[in-house]
N, C-alpha and C positions, 0 to 999 in steps of 0.2 A: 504494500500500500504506500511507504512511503516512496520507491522509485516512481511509482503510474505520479503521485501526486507531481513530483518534482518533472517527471516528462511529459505532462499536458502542457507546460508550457512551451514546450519545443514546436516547430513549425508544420512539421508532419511526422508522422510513428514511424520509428524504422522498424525493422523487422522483428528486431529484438524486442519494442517495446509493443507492438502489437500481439507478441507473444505473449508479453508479461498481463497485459489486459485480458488475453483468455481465460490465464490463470485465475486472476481475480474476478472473470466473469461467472467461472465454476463453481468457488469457493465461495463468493460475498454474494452474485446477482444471481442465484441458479437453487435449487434445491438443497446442494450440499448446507448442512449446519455448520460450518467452520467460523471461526471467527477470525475477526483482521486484527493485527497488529501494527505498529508504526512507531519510528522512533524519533525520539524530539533529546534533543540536549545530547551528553554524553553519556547516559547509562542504560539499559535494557530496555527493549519495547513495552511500550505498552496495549491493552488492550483499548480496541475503543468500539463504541457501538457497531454490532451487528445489524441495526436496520439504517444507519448513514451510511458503515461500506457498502451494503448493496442499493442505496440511491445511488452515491457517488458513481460507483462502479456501471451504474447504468446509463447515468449521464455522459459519463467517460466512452462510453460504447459510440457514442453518436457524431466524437471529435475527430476524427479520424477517416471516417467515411462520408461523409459531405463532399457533395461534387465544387467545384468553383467554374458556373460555365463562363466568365470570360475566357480564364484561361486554358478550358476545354476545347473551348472553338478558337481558339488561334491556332490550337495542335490541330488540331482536325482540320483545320482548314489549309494546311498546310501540305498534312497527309494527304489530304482529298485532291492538292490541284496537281494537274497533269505535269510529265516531266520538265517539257519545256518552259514551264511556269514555276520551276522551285526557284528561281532566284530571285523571279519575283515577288516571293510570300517569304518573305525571312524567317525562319525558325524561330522557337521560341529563344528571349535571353535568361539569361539568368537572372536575377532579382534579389534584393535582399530578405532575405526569407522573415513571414513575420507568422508567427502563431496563429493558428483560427481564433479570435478574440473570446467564445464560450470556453477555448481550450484553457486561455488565461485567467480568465474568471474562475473556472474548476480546480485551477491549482490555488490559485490564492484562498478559493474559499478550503480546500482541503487543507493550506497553514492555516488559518484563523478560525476555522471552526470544528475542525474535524478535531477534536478535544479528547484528548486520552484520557482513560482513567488510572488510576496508581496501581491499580490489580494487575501482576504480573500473571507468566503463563501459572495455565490449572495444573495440575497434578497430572503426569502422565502423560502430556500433551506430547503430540510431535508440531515440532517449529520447523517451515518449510520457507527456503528464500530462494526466490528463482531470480533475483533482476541483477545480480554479481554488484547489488546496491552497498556501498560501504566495508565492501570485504575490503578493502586494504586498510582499513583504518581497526584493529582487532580489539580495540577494548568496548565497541559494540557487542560482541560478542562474548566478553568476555566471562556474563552472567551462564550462558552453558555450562559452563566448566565446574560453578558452582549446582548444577541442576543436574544431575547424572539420570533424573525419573523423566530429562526432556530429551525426546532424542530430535537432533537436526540434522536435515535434508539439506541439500544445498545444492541447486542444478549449475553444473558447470560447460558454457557454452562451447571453450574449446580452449587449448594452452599453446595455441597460437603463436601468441608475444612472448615466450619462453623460446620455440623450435626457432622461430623467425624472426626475431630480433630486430632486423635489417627495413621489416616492412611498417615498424609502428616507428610512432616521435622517439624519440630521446626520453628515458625516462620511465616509457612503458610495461618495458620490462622487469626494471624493480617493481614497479606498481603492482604487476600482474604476481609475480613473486608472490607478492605480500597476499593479496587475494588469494593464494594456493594455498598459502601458510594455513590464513585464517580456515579453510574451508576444509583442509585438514587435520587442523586441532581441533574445530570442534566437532564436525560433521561424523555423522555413527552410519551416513548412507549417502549416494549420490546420485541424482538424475544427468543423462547426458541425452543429447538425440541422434546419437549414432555408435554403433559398435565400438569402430576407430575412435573415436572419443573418448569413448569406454575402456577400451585398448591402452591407450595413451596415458587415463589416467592411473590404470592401474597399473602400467608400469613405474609411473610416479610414484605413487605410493608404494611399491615393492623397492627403490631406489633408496625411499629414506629410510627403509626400514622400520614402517610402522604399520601396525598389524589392519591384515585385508577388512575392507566391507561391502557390502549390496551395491552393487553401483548397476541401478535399472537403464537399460537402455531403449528408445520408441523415440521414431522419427516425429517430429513435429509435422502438425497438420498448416495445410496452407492458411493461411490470414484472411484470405479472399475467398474461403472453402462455400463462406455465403453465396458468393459469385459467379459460381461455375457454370451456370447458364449463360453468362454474359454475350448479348450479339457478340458473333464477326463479324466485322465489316469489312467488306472490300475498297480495297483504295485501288486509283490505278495505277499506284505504282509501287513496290515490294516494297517492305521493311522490316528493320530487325531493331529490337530492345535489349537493351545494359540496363542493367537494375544494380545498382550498391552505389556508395560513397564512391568520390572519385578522389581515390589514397594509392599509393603506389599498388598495392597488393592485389587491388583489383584488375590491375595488367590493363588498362583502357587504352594505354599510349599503344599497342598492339596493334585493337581497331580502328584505333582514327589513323595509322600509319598504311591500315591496309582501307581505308578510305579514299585516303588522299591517291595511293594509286590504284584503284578503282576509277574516280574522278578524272584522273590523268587517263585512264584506255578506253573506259566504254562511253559511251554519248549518252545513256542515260543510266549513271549508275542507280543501286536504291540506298534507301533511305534508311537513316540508324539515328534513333532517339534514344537518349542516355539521360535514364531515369537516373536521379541520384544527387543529395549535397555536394558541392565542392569541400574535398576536407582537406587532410593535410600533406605536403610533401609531392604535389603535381602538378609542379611549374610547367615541366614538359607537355603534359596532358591537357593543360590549361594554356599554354601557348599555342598550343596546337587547334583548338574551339577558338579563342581567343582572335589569332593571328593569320591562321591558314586560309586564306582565300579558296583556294582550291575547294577545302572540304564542307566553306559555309553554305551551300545550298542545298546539300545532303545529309544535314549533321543540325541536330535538336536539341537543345537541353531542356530538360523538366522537371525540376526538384519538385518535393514536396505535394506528391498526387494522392488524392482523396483514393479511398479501397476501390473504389466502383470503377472512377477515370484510371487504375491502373491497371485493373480488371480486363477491361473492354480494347485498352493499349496491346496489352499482352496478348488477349484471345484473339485479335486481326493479323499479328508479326506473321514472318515466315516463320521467323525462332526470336527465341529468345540467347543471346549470345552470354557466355560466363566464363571468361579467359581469366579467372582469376589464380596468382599461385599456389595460395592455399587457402581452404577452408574448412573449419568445424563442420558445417551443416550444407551450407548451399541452398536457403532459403527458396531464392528465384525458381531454382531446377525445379522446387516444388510445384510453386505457384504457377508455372507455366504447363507444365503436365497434367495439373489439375484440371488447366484450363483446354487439354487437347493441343496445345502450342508445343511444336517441336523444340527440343534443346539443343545448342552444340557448349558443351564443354570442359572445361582442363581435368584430363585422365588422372584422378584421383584417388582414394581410398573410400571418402565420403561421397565423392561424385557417383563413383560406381556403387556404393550401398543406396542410397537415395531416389535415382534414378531409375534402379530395377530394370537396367538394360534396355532403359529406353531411351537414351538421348545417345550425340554423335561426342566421342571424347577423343579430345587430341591432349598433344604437349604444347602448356602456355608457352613457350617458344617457336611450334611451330606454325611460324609467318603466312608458307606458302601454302599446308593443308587447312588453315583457317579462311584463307583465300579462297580457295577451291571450294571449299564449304560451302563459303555466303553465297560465293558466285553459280555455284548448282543447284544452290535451295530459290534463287533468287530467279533464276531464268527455267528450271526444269520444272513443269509442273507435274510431269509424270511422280520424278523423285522428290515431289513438296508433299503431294497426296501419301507417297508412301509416308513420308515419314510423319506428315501428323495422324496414320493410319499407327503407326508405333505409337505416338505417343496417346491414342486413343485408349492403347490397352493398358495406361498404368492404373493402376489399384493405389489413390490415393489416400492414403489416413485422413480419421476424420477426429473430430476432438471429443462426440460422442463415448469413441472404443477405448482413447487416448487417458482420459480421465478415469473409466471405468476402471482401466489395466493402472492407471495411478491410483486411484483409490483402495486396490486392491494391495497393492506395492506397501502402502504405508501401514495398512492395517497388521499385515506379514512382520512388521518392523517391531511387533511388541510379541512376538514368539522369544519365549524364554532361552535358546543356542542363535549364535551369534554366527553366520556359515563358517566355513574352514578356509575357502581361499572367496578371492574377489566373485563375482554372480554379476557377468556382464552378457546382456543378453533381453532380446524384446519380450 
């Protein structure tokens, strides 16, 4: 409760936090009886009403999926005009991103009024923190340790900024550090959304030498799973979507490099919209939007899209494009397969678990097979049909089964034997 409060103020949910909203959808706005906690000052959470977190949390539902049509019809109207006419409908720009203004209101009123009470957890309880909200900071936590009758969950996204160093800020990596630490001293169980995840952290934990626990493994259901009807539209001219930050990691400098020589050979190349904040460390990625003539008539930006407008984005693409170097999950992969939208990409561990052998995987290195790619998905429609005929057959998770297999997870957590080695596994 306290992350959702502090991220309604942000301008659109990323992935992660429209995750952390289902969470809270389940638990506060849904049947389940759980109650919310939240922390204020430096010492352990408090409880606070159970029938404000489920308003709040319902309120919350509605900040994030709001369409905004200006900005819907400048994309669509751009998509929509014929080849010869993209230079004269300029792509979306960038903007200084501002909140949905109820989003800000929500938050402010979740600091000033969402009023804890001094009653810490009940007896017995399990404490679940899924938003990696204040793990580095450990004397949040530090009440666990005094609590041995509480057992704590702790969903850990991925250790990313530990393996890859090179791809976050300066800084990160001790951060993230600290967050393992914490999530390991006190955590008696762990959620992940992927085997490899699961994998990884139980080699971590075998590393330090401290003794195995449950680490439940289940893919995460897509954010848009409301959405999966969403029209295709046809436009008349092909396109592909980038979905995530534009941060080194995500490898974007890749596609706009195999833009611009696109743009350079064919007379009417297609179109690539790049869902996604400007974040850190992509000067080159951003001089290249920015600067490149070449690729301004073919090339979109779109930050910050309501659930529905990125729905209806996604389910018209050729594919959805994901050249990123590494990832915990692979969000997009989801959301696009859900949506029947072909995938291409980076040959992963997580790619290939997520995926279920329906998307095209290469090496985020390889230039010329990413090329080939766009360029067959983009002109063939014999091999466009196959391939959203593959992604037809994914069998996506829903948050219905998701909850059910987690509810079930957490109750198993107060069997009196503890397992013998790590339990990673859907």
């Amino acid at each position: 409760m306290s992350h959702l409060i502090a991220r309604l103020r942000a301008p659109g949910g990323s992935g992660i936090d429209r995750i952390d909203l289902a969470f809270a959808s389940h638990f506060f706005a849904g049947p389940s009886a759980c109650e919310a906690v939240r922390y204020r000052g430096s010492g352990p959470p408090r409880r606070i009403s159970a029938a404000w977190a489920g308003e709040f949390t319902r309120a919350a539902q509605r900040v994030w999926t709001d369409r905004e049509p200006p900005r819907t019809r400048t994309l669509r109207d751009w998509l929509d005009s014929p080849p010869g006419e993209a230079a004269k409908s300029p792509p979306v720009k960038p903007s200084r991103p501002i909140a949905p203004r109820h989003g800000r209101l929500l938050s402010w009123a979740g600091h000033l009024l969402g009023h804890a009470s001094s009653a810490g957890a009940p007896a017995g309880a399990v404490y679940i923190n899924v938003g990696f909200h204040l793990f580095e900071q450990p004397r949040f936590f530090a009440w666990l340790g005094a609590r041995p009758d509480v057992d704590g969950v702790f969903l850990i996204h991925d250790l990313l900024p530990l393996d890859y160093p090179e791809y976050f800020p300066t800084g990160e990596a001790l951060k993230h550090h600290a967050r393992i630490d914490t999530a390991l001293r006190y955590g008696r169980a762990f959620l992940v959304a992927t085997d490899a995840v699961g994998r990884r952290l139980a080699c971590e934990i075998e590393a330090r030498g401290l003794a195995p626990r449950p680490i439940w493994a289940h893919p995460f259901p897509s954010p848009l799973a409301e959405f999966t009807s969403a029209t295709r539209r046809e436009t008349p001219h092909p396109y592909f979507v980038v979905v995530g930050t534009i941060e080194p990691r995500k490898n974007h400098l890749l596609l706009l490099q195999i833009w611009r020589e696109l743009a350079q050979r064919l007379a009417t190349p297609p179109r690539l919209v790049v869902v996604g904040a400007r974040g850190w460390g992509n000067e080159q990625a951003l001089d290249m939007l920015d600067r490149c003539e070449t690729i301004r008539p073919h090339v979109a930006e779109a930050a910050n899209l309501g659930s529905q407008e990125l729905a209806e984005l996604i389910a018209g693409a050729r594919a959805v494009l994901a050249p990123s170097f590494a990832e915990g999950y692979g969000l997009p992969i989801v959301e696009a397969l859900a949506l029947g939208t072909p995938v291409v990409a980076t040959d992963a561990p997580a790619a290939r678990e997520v995926s279920q052998g329906r998307a095209r995987l290469l090496s985020p290195i390889d230039g010329l097979g990413w090329r080939s790619e766009i360029e067959r998905l983009a002109s063939d429609p014999d091999y466009c049909a196959e391939q959203r005929a593959s992604a037809s057959g994914f069998v996506a998770p829903n948050w219905r089964e998701y909850f059910a297999a987690l509810d079930a997870f957490v109750a198993g957590l107060r069997a009196p034997q503890p397992p013998e080695k790590p339990v990673v596994g859907v």
